[in-house]
Every structure is written in C-alpha cells, then in structure tokens.
mmCIF file as gemmi writes it, N, C-alpha and C atoms, coordinates in Angstrom:
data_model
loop_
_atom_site.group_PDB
_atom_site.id
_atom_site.type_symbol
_atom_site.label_atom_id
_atom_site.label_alt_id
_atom_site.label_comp_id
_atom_site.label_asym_id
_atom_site.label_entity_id
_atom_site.label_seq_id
_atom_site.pdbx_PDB_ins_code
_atom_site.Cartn_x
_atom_site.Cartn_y
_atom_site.Cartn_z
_atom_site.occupancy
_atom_site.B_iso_or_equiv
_atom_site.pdbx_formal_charge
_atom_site.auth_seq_id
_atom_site.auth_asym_id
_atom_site.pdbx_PDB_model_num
ATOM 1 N N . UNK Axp A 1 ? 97.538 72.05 108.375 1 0 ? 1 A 1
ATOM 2 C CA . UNK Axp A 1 ? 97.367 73.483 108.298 1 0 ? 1 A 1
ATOM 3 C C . UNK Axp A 1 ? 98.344 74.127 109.27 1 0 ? 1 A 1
ATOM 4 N N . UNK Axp A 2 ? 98.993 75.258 108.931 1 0 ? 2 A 1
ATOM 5 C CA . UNK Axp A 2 ? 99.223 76.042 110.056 1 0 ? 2 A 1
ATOM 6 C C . UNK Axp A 2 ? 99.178 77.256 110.169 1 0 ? 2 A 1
ATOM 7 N N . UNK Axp A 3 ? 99.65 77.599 111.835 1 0 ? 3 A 1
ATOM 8 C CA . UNK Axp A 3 ? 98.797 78.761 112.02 1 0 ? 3 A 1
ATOM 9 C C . UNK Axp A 3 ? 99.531 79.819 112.831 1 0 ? 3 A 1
ATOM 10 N N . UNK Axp A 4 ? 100.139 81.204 112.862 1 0 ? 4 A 1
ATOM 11 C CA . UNK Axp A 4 ? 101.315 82.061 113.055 1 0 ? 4 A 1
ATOM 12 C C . UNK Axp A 4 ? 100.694 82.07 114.893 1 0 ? 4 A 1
ATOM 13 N N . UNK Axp A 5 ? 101.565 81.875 115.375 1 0 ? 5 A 1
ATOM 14 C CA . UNK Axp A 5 ? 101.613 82.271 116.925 1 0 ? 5 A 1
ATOM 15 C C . UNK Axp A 5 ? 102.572 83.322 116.761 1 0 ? 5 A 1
ATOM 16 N N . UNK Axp A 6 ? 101.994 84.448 117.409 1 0 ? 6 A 1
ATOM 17 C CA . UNK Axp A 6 ? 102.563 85.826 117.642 1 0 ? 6 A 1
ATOM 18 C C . UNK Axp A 6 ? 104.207 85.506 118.49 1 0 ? 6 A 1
ATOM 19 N N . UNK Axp A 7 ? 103.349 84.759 119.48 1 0 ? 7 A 1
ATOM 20 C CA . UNK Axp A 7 ? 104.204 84.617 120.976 1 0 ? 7 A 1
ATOM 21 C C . UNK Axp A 7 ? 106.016 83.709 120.69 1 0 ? 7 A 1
ATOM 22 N N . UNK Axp A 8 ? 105.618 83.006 119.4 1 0 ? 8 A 1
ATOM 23 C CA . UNK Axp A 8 ? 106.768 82.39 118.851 1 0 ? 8 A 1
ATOM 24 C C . UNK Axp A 8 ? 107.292 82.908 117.415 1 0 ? 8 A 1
ATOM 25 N N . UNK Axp A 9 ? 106.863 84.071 117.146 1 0 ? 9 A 1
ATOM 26 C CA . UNK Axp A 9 ? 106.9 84.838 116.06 1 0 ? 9 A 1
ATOM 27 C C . UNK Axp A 9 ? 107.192 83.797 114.953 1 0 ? 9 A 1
ATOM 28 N N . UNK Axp A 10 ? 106.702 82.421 114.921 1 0 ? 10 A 1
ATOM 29 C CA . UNK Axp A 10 ? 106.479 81.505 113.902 1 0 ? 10 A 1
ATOM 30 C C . UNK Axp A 10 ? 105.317 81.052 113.564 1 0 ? 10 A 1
ATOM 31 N N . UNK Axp A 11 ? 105.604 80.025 112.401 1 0 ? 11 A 1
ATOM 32 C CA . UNK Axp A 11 ? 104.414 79.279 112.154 1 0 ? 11 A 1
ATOM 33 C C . UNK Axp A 11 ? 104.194 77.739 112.91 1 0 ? 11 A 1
ATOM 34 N N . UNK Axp A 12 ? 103.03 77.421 113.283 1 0 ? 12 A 1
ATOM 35 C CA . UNK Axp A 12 ? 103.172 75.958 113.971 1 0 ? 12 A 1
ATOM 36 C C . UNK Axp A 12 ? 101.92 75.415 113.361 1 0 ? 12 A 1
ATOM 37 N N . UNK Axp A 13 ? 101.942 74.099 113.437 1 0 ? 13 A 1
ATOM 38 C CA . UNK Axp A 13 ? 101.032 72.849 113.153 1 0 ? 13 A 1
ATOM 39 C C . UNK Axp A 13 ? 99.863 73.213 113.599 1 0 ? 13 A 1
ATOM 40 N N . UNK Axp A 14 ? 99.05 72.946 113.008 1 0 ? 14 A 1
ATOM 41 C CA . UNK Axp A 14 ? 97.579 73.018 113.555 1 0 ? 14 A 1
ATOM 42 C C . UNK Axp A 14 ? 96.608 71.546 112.892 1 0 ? 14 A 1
ATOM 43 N N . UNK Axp A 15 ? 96.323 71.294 113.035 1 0 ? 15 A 1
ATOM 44 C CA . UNK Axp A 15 ? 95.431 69.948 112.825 1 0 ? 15 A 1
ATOM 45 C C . UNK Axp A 15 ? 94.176 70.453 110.979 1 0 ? 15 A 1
ATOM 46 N N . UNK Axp A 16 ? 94.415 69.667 110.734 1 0 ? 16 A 1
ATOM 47 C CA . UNK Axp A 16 ? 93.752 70.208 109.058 1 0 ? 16 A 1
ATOM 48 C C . UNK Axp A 16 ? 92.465 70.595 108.788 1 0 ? 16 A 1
ATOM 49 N N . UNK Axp A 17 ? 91.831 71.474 108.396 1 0 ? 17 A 1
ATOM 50 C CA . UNK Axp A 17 ? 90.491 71.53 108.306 1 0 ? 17 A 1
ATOM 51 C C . UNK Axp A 17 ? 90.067 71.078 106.549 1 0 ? 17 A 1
ATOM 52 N N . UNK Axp A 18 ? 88.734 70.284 106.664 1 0 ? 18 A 1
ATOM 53 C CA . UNK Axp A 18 ? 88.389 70.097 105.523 1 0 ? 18 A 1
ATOM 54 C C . UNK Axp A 18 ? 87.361 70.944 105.293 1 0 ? 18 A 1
ATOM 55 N N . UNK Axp A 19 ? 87.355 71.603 103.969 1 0 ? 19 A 1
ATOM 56 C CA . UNK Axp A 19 ? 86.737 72.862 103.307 1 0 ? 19 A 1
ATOM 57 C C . UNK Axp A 19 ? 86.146 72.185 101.827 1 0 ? 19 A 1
ATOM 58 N N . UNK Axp A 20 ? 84.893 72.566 101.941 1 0 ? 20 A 1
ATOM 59 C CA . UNK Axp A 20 ? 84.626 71.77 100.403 1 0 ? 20 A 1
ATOM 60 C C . UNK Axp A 20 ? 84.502 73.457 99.445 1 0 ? 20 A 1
ATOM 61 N N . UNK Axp A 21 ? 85.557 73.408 98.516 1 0 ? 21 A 1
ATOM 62 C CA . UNK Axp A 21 ? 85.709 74.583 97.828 1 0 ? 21 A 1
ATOM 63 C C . UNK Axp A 21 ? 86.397 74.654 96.427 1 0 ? 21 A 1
ATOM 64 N N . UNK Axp A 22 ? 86.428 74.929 95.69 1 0 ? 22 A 1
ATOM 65 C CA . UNK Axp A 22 ? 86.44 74.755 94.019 1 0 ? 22 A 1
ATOM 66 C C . UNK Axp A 22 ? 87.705 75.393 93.613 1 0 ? 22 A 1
ATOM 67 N N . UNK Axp A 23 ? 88.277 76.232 94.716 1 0 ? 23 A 1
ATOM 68 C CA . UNK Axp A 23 ? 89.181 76.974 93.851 1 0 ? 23 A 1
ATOM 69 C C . UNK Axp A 23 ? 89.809 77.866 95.291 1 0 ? 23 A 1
ATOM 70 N N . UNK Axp A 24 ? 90.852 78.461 95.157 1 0 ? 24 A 1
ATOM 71 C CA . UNK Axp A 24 ? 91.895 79.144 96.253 1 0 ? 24 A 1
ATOM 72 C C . UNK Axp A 24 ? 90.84 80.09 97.27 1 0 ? 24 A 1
ATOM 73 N N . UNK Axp A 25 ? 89.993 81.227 96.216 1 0 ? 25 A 1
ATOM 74 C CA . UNK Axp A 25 ? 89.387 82.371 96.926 1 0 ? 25 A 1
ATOM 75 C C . UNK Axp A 25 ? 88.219 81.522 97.686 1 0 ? 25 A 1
ATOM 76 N N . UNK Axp A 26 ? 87.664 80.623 97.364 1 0 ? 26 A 1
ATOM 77 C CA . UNK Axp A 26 ? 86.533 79.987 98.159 1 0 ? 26 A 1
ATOM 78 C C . UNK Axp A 26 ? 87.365 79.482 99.434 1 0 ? 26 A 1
ATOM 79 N N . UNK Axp A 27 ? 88.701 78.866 99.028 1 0 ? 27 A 1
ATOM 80 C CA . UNK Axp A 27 ? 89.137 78.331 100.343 1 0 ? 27 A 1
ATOM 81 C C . UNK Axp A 27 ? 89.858 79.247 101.732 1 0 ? 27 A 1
ATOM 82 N N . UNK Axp A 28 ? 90.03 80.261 100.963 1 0 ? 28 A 1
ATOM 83 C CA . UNK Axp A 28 ? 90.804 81.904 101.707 1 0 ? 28 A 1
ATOM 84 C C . UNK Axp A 28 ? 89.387 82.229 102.179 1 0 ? 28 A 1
ATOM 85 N N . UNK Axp A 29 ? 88.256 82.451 102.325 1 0 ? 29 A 1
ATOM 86 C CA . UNK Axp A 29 ? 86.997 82.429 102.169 1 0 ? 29 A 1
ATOM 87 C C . UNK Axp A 29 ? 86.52 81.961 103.346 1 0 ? 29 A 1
ATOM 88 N N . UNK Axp A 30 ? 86.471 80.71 103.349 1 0 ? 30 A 1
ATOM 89 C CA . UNK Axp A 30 ? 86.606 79.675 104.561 1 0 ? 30 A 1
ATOM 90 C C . UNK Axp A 30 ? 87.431 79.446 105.773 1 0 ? 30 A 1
ATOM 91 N N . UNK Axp A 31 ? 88.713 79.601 105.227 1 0 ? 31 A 1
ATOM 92 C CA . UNK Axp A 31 ? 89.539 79.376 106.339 1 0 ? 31 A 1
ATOM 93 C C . UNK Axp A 31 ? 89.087 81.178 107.263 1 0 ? 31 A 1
ATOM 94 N N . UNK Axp A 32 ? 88.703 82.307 106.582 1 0 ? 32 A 1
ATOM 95 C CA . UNK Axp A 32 ? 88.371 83.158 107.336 1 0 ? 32 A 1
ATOM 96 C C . UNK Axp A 32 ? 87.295 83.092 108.387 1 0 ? 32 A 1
ATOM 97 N N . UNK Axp A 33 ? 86.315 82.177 107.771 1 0 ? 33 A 1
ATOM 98 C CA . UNK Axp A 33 ? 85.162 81.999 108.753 1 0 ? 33 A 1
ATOM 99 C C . UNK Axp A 33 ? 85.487 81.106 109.366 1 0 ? 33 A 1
ATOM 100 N N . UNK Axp A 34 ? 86.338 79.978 109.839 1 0 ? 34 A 1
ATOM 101 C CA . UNK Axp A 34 ? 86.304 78.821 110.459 1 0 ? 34 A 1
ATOM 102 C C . UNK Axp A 34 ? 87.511 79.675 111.259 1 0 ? 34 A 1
ATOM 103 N N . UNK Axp A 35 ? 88.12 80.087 111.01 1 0 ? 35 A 1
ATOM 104 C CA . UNK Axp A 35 ? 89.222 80.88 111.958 1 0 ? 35 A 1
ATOM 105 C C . UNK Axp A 35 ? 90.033 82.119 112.671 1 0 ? 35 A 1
ATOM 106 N N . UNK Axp A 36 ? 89.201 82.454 111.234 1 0 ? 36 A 1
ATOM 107 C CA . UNK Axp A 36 ? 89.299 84.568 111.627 1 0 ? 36 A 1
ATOM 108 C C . UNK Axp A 36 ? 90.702 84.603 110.783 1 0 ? 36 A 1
ATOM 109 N N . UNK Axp A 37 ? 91.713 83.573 110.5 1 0 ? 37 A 1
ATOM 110 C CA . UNK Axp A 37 ? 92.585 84.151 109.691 1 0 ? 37 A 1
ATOM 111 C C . UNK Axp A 37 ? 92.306 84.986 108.452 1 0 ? 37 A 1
ATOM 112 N N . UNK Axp A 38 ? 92.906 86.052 108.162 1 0 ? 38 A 1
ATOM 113 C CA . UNK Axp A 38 ? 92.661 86.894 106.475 1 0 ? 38 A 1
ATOM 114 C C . UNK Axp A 38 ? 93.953 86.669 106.562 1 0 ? 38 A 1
ATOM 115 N N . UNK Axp A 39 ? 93.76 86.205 104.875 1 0 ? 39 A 1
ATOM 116 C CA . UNK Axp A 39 ? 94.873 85.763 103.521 1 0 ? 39 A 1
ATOM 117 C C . UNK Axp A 39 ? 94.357 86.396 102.139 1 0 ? 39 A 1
ATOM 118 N N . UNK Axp A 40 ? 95.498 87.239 101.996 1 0 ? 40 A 1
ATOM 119 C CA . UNK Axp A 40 ? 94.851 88.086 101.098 1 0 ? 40 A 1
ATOM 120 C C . UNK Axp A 40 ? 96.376 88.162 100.265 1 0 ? 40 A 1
ATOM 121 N N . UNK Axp A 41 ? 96.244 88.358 98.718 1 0 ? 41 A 1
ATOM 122 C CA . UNK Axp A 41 ? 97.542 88.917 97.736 1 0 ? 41 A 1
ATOM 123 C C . UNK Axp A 41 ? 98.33 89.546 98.285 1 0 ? 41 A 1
ATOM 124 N N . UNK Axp A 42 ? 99.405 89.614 98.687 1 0 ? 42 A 1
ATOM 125 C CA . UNK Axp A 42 ? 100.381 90.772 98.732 1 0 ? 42 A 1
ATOM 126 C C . UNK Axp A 42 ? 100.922 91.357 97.3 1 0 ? 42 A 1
ATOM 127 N N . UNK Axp A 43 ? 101.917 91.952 97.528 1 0 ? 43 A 1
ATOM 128 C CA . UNK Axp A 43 ? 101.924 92.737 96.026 1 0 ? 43 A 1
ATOM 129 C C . UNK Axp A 43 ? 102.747 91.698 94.68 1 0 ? 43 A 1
ATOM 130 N N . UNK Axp A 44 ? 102.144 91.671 93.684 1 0 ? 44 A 1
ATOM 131 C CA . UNK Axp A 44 ? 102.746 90.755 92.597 1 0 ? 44 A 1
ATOM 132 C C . UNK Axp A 44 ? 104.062 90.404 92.611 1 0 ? 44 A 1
ATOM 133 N N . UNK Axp A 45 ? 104.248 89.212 92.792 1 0 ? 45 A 1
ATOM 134 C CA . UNK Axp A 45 ? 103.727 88.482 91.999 1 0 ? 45 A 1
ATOM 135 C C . UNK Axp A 45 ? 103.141 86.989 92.551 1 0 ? 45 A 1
ATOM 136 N N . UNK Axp A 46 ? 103.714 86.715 93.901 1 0 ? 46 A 1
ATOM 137 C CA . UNK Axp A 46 ? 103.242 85.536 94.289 1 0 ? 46 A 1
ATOM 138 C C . UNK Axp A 46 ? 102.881 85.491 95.742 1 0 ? 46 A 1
ATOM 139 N N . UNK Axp A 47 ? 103.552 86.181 96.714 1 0 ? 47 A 1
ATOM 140 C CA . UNK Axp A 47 ? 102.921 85.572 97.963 1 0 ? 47 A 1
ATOM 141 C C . UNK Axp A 47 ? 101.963 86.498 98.544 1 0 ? 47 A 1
ATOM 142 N N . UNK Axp A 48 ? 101.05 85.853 99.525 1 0 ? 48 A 1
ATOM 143 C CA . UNK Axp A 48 ? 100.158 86.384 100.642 1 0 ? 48 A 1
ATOM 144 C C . UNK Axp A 48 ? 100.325 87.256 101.88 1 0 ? 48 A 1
ATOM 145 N N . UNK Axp A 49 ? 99.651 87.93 102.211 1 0 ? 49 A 1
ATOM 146 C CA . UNK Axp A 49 ? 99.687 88.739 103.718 1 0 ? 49 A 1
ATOM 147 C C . UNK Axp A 49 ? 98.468 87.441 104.684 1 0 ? 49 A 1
ATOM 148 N N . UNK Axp A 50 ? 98.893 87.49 106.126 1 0 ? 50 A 1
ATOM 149 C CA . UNK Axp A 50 ? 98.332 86.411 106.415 1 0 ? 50 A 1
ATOM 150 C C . UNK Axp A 50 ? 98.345 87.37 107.663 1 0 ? 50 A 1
ATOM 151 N N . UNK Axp A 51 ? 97.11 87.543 108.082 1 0 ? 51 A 1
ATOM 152 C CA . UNK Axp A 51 ? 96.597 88.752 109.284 1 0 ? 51 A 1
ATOM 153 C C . UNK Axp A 51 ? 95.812 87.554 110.08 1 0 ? 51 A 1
ATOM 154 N N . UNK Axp A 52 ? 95.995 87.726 111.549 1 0 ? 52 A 1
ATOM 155 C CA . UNK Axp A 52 ? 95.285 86.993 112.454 1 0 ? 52 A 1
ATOM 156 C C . UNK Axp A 52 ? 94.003 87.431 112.47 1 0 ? 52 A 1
ATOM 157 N N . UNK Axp A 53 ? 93.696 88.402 111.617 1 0 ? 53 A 1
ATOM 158 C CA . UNK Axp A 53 ? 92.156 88.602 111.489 1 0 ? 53 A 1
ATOM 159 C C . UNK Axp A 53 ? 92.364 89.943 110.581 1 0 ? 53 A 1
ATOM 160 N N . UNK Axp A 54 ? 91.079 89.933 109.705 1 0 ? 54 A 1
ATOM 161 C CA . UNK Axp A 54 ? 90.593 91.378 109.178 1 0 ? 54 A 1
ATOM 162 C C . UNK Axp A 54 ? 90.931 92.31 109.372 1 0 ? 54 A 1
ATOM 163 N N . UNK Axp A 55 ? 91.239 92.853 111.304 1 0 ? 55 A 1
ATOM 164 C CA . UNK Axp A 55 ? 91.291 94.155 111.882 1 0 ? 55 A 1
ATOM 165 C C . UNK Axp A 55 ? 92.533 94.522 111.63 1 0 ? 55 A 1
ATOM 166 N N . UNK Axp A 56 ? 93.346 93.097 111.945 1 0 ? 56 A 1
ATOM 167 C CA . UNK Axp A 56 ? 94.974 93.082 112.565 1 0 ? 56 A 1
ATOM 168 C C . UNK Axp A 56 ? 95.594 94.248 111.119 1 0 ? 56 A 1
ATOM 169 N N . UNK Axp A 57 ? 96.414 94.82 111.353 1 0 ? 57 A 1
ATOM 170 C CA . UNK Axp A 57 ? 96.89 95.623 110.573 1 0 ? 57 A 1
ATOM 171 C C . UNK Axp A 57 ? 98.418 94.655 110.075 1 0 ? 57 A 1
ATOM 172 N N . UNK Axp A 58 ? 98.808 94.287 111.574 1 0 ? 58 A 1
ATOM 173 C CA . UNK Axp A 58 ? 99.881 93.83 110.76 1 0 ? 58 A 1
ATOM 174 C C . UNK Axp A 58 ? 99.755 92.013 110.378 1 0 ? 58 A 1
ATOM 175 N N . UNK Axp A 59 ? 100.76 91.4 109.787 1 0 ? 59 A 1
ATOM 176 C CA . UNK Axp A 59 ? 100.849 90.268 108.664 1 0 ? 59 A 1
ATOM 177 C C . UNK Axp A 59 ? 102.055 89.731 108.674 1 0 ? 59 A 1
ATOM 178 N N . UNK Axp A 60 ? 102.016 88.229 108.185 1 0 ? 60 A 1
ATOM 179 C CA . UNK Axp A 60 ? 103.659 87.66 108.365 1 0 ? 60 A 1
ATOM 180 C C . UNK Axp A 60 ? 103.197 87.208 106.696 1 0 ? 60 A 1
ATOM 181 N N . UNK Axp A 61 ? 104.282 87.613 106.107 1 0 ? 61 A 1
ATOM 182 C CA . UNK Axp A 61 ? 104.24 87.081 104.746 1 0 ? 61 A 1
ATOM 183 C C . UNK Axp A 61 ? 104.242 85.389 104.467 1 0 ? 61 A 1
ATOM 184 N N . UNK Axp A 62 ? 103.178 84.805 103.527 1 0 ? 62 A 1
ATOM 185 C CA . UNK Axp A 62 ? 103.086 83.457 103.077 1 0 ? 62 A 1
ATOM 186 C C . UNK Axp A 62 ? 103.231 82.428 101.684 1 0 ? 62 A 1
ATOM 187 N N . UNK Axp A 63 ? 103.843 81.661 101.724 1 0 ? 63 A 1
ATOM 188 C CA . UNK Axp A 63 ? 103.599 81.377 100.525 1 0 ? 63 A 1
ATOM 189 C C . UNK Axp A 63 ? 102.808 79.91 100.564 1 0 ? 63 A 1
ATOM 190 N N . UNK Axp A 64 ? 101.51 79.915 99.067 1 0 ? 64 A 1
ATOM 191 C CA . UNK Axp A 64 ? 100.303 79.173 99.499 1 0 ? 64 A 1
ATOM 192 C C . UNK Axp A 64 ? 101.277 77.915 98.618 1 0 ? 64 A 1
ATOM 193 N N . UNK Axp A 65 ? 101.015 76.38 98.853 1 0 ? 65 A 1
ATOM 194 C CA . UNK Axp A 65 ? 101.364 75.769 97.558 1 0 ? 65 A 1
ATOM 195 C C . UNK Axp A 65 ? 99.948 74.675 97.898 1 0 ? 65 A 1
ATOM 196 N N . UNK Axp A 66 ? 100.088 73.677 96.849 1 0 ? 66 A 1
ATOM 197 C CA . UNK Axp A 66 ? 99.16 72.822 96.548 1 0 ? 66 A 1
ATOM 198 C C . UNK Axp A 66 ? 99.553 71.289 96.075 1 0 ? 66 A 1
ATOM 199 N N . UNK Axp A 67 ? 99.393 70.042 97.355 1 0 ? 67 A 1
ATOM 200 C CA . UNK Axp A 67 ? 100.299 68.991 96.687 1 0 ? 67 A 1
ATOM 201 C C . UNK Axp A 67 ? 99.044 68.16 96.398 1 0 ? 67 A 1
ATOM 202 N N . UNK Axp A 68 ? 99.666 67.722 95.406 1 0 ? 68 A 1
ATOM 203 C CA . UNK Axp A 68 ? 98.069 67.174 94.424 1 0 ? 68 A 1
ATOM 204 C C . UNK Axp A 68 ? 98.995 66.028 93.627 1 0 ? 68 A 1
ATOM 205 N N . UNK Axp A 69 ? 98.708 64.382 93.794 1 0 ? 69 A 1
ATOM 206 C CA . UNK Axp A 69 ? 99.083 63.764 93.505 1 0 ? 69 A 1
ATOM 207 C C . UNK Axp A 69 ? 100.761 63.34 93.482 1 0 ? 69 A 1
ATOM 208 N N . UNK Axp A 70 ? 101.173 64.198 94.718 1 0 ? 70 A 1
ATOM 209 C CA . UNK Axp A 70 ? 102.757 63.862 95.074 1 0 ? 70 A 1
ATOM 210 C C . UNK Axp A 70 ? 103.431 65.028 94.4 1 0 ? 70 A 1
ATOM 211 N N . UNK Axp A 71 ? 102.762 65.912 93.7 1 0 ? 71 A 1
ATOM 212 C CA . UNK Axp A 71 ? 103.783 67.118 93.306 1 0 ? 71 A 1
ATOM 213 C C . UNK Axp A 71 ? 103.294 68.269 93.892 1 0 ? 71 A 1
ATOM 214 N N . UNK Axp A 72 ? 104.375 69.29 94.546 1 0 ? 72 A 1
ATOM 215 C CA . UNK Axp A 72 ? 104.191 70.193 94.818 1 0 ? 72 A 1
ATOM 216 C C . UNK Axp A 72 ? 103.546 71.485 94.026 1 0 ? 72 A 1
ATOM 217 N N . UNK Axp A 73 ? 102.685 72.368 94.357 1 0 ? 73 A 1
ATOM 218 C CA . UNK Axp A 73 ? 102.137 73.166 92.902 1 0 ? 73 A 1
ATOM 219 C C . UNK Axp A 73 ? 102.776 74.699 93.87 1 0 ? 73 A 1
ATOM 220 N N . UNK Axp A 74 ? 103.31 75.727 93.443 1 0 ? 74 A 1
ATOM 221 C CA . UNK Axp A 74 ? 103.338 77.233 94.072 1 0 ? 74 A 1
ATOM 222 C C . UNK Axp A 74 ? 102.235 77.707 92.801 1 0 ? 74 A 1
ATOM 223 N N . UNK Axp A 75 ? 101.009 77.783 93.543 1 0 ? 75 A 1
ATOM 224 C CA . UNK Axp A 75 ? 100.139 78.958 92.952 1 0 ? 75 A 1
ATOM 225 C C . UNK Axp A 75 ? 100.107 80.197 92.912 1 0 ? 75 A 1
ATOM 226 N N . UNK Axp A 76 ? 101.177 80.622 92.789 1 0 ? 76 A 1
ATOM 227 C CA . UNK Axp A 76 ? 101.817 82.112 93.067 1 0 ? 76 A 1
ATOM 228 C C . UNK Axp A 76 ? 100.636 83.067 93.482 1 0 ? 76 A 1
ATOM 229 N N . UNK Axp A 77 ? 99.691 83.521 92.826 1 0 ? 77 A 1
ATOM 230 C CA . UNK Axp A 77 ? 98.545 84.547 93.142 1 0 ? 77 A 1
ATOM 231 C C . UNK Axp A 77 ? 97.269 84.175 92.953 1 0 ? 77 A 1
ATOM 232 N N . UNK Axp A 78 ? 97.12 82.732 92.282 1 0 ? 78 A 1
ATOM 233 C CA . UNK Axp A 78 ? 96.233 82.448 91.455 1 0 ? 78 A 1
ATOM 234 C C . UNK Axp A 78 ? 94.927 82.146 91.775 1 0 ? 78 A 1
ATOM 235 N N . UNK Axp A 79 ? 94.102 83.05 92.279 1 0 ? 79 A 1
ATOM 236 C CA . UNK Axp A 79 ? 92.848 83.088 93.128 1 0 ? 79 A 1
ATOM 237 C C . UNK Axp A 79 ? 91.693 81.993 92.737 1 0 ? 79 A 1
ATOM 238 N N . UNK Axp A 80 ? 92.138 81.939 91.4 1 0 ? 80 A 1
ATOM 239 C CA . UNK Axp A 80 ? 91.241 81.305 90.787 1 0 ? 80 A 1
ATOM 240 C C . UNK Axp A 80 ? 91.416 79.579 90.386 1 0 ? 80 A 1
ATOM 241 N N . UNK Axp A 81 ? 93.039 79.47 91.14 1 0 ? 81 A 1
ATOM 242 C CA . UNK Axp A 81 ? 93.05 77.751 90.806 1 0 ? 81 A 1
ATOM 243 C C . UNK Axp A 81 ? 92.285 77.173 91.489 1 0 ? 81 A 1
ATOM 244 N N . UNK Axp A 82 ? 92.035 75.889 90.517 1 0 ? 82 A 1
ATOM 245 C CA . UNK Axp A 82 ? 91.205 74.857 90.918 1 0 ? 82 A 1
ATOM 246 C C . UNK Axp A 82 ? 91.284 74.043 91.379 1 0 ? 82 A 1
ATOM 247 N N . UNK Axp A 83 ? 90.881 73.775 92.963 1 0 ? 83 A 1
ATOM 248 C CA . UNK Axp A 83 ? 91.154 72.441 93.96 1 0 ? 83 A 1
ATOM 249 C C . UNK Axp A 83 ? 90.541 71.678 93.845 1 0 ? 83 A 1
ATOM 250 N N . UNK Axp A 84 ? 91.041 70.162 93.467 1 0 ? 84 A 1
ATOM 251 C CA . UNK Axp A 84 ? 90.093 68.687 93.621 1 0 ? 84 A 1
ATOM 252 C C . UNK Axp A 84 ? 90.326 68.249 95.041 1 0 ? 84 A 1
ATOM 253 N N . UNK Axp A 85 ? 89.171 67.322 95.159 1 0 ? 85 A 1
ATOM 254 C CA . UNK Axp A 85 ? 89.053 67.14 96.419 1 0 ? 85 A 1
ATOM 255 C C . UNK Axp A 85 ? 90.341 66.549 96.879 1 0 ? 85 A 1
ATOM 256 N N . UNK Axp A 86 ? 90.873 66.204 96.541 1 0 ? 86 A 1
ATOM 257 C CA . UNK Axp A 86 ? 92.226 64.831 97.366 1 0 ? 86 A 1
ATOM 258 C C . UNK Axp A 86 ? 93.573 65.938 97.103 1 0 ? 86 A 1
ATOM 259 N N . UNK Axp A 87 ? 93.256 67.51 96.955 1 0 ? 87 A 1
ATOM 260 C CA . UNK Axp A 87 ? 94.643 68.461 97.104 1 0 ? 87 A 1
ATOM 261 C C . UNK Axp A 87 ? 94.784 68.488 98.615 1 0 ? 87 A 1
ATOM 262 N N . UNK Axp A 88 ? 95.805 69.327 98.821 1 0 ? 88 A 1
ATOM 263 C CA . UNK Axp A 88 ? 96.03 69.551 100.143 1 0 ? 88 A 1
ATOM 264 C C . UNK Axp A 88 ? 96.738 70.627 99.731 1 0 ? 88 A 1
ATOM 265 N N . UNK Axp A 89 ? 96.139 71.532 100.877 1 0 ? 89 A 1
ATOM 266 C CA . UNK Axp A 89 ? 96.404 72.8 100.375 1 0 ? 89 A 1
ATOM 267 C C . UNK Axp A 89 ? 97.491 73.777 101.916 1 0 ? 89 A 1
ATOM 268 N N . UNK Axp A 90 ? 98.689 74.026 101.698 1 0 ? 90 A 1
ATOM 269 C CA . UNK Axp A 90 ? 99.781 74.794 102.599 1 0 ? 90 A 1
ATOM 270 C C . UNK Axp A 90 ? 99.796 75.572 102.876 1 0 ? 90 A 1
ATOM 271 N N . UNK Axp A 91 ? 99.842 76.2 103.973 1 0 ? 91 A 1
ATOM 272 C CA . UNK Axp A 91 ? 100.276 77.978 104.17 1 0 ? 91 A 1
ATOM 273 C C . UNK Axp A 91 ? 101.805 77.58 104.675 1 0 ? 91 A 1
ATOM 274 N N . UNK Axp A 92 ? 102.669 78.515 104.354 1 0 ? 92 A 1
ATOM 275 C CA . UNK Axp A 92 ? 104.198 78.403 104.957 1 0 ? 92 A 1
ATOM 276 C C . UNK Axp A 92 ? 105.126 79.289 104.818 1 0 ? 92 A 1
ATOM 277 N N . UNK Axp A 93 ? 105.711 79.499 105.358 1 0 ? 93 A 1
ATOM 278 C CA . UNK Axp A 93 ? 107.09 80.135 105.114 1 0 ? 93 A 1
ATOM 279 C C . UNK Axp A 93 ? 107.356 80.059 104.033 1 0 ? 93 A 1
ATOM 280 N N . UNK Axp A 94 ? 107.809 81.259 103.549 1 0 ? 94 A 1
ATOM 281 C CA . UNK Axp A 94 ? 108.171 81.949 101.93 1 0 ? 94 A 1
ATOM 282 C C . UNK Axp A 94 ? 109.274 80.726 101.068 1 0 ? 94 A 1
ATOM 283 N N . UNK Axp A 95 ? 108.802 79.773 100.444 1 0 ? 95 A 1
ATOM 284 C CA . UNK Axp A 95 ? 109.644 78.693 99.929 1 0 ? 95 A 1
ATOM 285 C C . UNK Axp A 95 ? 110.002 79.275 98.098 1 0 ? 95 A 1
ATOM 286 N N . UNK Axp A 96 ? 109.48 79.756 97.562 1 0 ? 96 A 1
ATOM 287 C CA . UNK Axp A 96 ? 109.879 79.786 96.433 1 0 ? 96 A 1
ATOM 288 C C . UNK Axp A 96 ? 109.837 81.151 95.88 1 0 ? 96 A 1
C-alpha cells in the first residue's frame, strides 16, 4: 500500500492492509476507516482524488490498478469492480 507524505510531497511504502471486500467502493470504504485516507472519483474518466482525510480540502491525484494473477488491471472509475481474494490492489502515481 502506499501512502502520500505531505513533507515529501510523494508517495511512499506503507506495509499492506488486508480488507475483506467484494469490490473497489467497499475497499475505498475501508481503507477510510483503517486510515482516514478519502479516495474518491475525480472527474471522468479514470483517476482518483486521494485526501489525507474527509476534511482535507486538498488531494494528490491517483491512479487505482489491480494485479490479479500477474496482470496488471487500470480500473479506471470502476466502483463497482470485483476483487477476489488473492488481488492486490495499488494506489500510485498517475501510470496510465
């Protein structure tokens, strides 16, 4: 997982959390309560606003992907894809 340090105006490593969740919005969902991060749509068509919390006004733009059996997936917006347990799921710097 990782996670935006202000102080390095980047993204860095953070150790992985396991989330038992069916689909993107359950896991955006979770990672809010286990961390206070909000990940929310930015405007169409594919990447996220990623706020150190709810309040924070401001956001470093993200893009989510999903590697699931050795292939990379960009779920562009797709709130509703469906995670099996053995995905692993990215926040990162705008890749595609």
């Amino acid at each position: 997982m990782l996670a935006f340090d202000q102080s390095l105006n980047s993204f860095v490593a953070q150790p992985g959390l396991m989330l038992p969740c069916t689909n993107i919005a359950e896991m955006l969902e979770q990672v809010e309560a286990r961390t206070g991060a909000y990940v929310v749509p930015h405007d169409p068509p594919k990447y996220f606003r990623y706020h150190l919390s709810r309040d924070d006004p401001s956001f470093v733009l993200v893009d989510i992907h999903v590697t699931r059996g050795g292939e990379e997936i960009c779920i562009k917006q797709d709130m509703s894809f469906p995670l099996l347990p053995s995905d692993k799921v990215m926040f990162g710097q705008l890749a595609c």
